[in-house]
N, C-alpha and C positions, 0 to 999 in steps of 0.2 A: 739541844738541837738534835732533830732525828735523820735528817738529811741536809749536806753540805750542799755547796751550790757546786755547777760542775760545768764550765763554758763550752759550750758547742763550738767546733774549730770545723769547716764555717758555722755562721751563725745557724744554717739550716739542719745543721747533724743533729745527730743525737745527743742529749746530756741534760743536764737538769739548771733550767733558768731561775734559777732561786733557791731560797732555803724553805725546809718544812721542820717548823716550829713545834714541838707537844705541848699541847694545850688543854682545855679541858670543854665539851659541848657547852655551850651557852655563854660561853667565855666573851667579855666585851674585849673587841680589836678596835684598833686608835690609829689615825695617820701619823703616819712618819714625819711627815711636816705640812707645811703648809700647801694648799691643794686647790683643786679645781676638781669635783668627781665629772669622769667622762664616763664612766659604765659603771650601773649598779643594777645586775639582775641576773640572767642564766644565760650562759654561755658553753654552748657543749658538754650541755646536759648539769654543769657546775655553777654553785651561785659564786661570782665574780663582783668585786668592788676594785676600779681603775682609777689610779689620780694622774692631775697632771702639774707637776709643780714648778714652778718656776725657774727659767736655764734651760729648760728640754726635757727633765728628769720625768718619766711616768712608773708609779710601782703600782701591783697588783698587789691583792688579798683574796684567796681561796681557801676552803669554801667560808665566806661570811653572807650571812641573812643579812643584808643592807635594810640602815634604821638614815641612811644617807640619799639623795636625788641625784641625777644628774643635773649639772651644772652650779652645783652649793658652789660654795666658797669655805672654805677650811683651814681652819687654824690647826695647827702642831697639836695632837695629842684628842684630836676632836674625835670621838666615838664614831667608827663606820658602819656597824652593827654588830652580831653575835657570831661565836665561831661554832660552825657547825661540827659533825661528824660527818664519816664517810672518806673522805682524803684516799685517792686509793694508795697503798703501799705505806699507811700509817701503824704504827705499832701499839700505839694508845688508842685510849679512847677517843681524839681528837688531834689534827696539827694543823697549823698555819701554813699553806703554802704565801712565802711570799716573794716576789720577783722585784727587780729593777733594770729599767734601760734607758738610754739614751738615745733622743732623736726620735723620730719617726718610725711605725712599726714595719714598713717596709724595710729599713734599714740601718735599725735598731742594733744599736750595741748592748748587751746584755752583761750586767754588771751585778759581785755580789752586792746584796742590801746590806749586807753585815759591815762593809765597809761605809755605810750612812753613816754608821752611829761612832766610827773612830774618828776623832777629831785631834790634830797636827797641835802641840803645844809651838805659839806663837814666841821664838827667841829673837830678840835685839841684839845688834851686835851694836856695840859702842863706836860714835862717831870717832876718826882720827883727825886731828886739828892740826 
């Protein structure tokens, strides 16, 4: 990881909504889960891939060449396109910006994505009779 994620307190301040990943240019990027693309093209001046997956959750991908439409439908691990270069404030030769939030972008809670991938081991506690 080249850059942690850093919550803007309010959501409008300064900081950094996501992690930026080192990767390498040409590199194939995958959804995080299961999806609905709502943006895949250039967005201020940056090529942008947006999903939107089920519960509220939407995460971005910057910068990827989208090999994805809007409006697919996506399964977990489904190829969104290639990672470019460029990222500004990247140390390599390529990184992954990637974002998570909650809700609506109006007013959108911005969540790290790194906590996607950590998943709660499920314990029982034994019935008392």
């Amino acid at each position: 990881m080249v850059r942690t994620f850093d919550a803007p307190s309010p959501d409008w301040q300064r900081g950094h909504r996501g992690v930026d990943l080192a990767g390498a240019p040409g590199q194939p990027v995958y959804a995080a889960g299961a999806a609905t693309v709502v943006y895949a093209g250039v967005l201020a001046g940056r090529q942008l891939v947006s999903l939107a997956h089920p519960g509220g959750l939407h995460t971005s991908y910057e910068p990827v060449q989208a090999s994805v439409r809007v409006g697919q439908l996506l399964n977990a691990g489904t190829m969104l396109g290639e990672l470019l270069a460029g990222h500004q404030g990247c140390p390599v030769a390529a990184c992954l910006h990637w974002g998570a939030m909650w809700g609506p972008a109006a007013r959108a809670d911005y969540v790290d994505p790194l906590g996607l991938l950590v998943s709660t081991p499920i314990r029982l506690k034994p019935l008392r009779g």
